[in-house]
N, C-alpha and C positions, 0 to 999 in steps of 0.2 A: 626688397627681396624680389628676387623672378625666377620662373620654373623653366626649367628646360631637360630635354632627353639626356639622359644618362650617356656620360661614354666610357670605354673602359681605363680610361684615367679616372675614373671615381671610385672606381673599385673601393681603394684603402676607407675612403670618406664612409661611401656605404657601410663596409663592415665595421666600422668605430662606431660608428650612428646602431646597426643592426645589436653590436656586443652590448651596447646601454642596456636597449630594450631586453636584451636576455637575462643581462646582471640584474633588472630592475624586477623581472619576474611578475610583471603586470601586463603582457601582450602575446606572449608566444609561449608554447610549451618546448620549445627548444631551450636544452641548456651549454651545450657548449660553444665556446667563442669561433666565430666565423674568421675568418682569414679574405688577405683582397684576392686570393687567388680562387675562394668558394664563389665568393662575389662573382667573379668572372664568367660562372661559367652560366651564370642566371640573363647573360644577354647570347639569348638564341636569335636571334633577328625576327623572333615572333612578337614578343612578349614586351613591350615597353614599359621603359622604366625612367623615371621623371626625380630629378634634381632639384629643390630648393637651395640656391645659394643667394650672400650679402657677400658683399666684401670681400671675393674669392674665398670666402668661406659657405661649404657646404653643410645645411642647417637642418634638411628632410629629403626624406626619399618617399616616392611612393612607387611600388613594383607589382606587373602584375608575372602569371605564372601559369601553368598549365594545370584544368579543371581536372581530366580524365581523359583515357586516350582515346575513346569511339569516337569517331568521325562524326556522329551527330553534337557533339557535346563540343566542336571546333568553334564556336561562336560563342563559349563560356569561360573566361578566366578567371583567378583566383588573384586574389591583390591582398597588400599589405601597405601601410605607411606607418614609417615612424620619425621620429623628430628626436635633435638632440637633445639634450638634458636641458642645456643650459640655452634652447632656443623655445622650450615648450610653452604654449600659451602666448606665442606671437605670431600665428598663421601660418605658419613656416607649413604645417598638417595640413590646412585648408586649401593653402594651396597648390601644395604635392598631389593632393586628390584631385583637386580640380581641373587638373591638366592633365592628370592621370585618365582621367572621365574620357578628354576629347582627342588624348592619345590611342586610347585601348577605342576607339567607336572609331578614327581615321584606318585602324589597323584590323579591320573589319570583327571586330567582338560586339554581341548585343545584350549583354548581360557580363557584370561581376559578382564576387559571390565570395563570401568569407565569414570569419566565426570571431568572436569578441568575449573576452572573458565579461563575464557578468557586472563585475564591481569595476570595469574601464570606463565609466564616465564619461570621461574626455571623451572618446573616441565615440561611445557611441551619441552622444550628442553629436560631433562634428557629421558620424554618418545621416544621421536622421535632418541635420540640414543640408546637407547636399542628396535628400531626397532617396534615401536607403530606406530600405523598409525589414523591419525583423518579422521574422519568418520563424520561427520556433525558438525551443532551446534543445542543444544536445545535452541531456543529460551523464554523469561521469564519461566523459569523452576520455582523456587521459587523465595520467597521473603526472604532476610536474612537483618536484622534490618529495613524493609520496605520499601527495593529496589528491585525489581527483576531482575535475576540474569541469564544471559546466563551461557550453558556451552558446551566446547565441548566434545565431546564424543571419546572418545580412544579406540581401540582395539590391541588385537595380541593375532596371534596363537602360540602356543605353542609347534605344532610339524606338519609339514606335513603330517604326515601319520596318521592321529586319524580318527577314526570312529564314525558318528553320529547319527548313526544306520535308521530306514526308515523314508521317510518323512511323511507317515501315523501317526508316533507317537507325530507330533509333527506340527499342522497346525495354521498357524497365523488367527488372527480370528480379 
């Protein structure tokens, strides 16, 4: 297996991999299937996104995405990785992240940040050893097929030494 940057020839690959994770209803609160042309439009030339492929077959993604739009909050994205079905529980996740990590820290981000449904296991173990750290839980955040759905919240830095520039430019409100 080896990681490399997404290009928009994987579109199709991604959203097959992305419609699992939705049909499986253990990752995302999204339910409708994605198309390669949604995919598409997730490669802003900000936001890197990382391929897992064997065998010209592509096995995991990890993607990241934009936090919020204040300009103080530009050093913060939002990431996901999923893995196909039938590739799960052979690193294919480890290391989509992995690469994902030293993509989104080349692409100047000092921090990722996301939310994990409570009973994902898998994932949040994978997160907690590549050094994520859970930071709360959202309580009924949404509802997904008209359950509402805890999740917890995940973080990590990126590099110790980033800059966040002043707290003027960026006040919680």
């Amino acid at each position: 297996m080896q990681a490399r940057a997404a290009t928009r020839a994987d579109t199709a690959a991604i959203a097959r991999i992305y419609n699992e994770g939705i049909a499986d209803r253990g990752a995302t609160f999204e339910t409708e299937p994605r198309s390669a042309e949604d995919v598409l439009g997730w490669f802003d030339g900000a936001h890197p996104i990382i391929v897992v492929e064997h065998a010209d077959e592509i096995l995991a993604f990890a993607a990241t995405s934009g936090y919020r739009p204040r300009a103080c909050y530009a050093g913060i994205a939002e990431f996901s990785v999923y893995v196909a079905r039938a590739a799960r529980g052979r690193g294919a996740g480890r290391l989509a992240l992995q690469a994902l990590l030293g993509a989104a820290g080349e692409a100047g981000f000092w921090k990722l940040v996301s939310r994990v449904f409570p009973e994902n296991t898998a994932s949040r173990k994978l997160l907690a050893a590549l050094g994520f750290r859970e930071v709360g839980i959202y309580e009924r955040h949404a509802q997904l097929d008209g359950a509402w759905r805890d999740v917890v919240i995940v973080e990590r830095l990126l590099d110790s030494q980033y800059d966040v520039g002043s707290a003027e430019e960026c006040i919680i409100t």
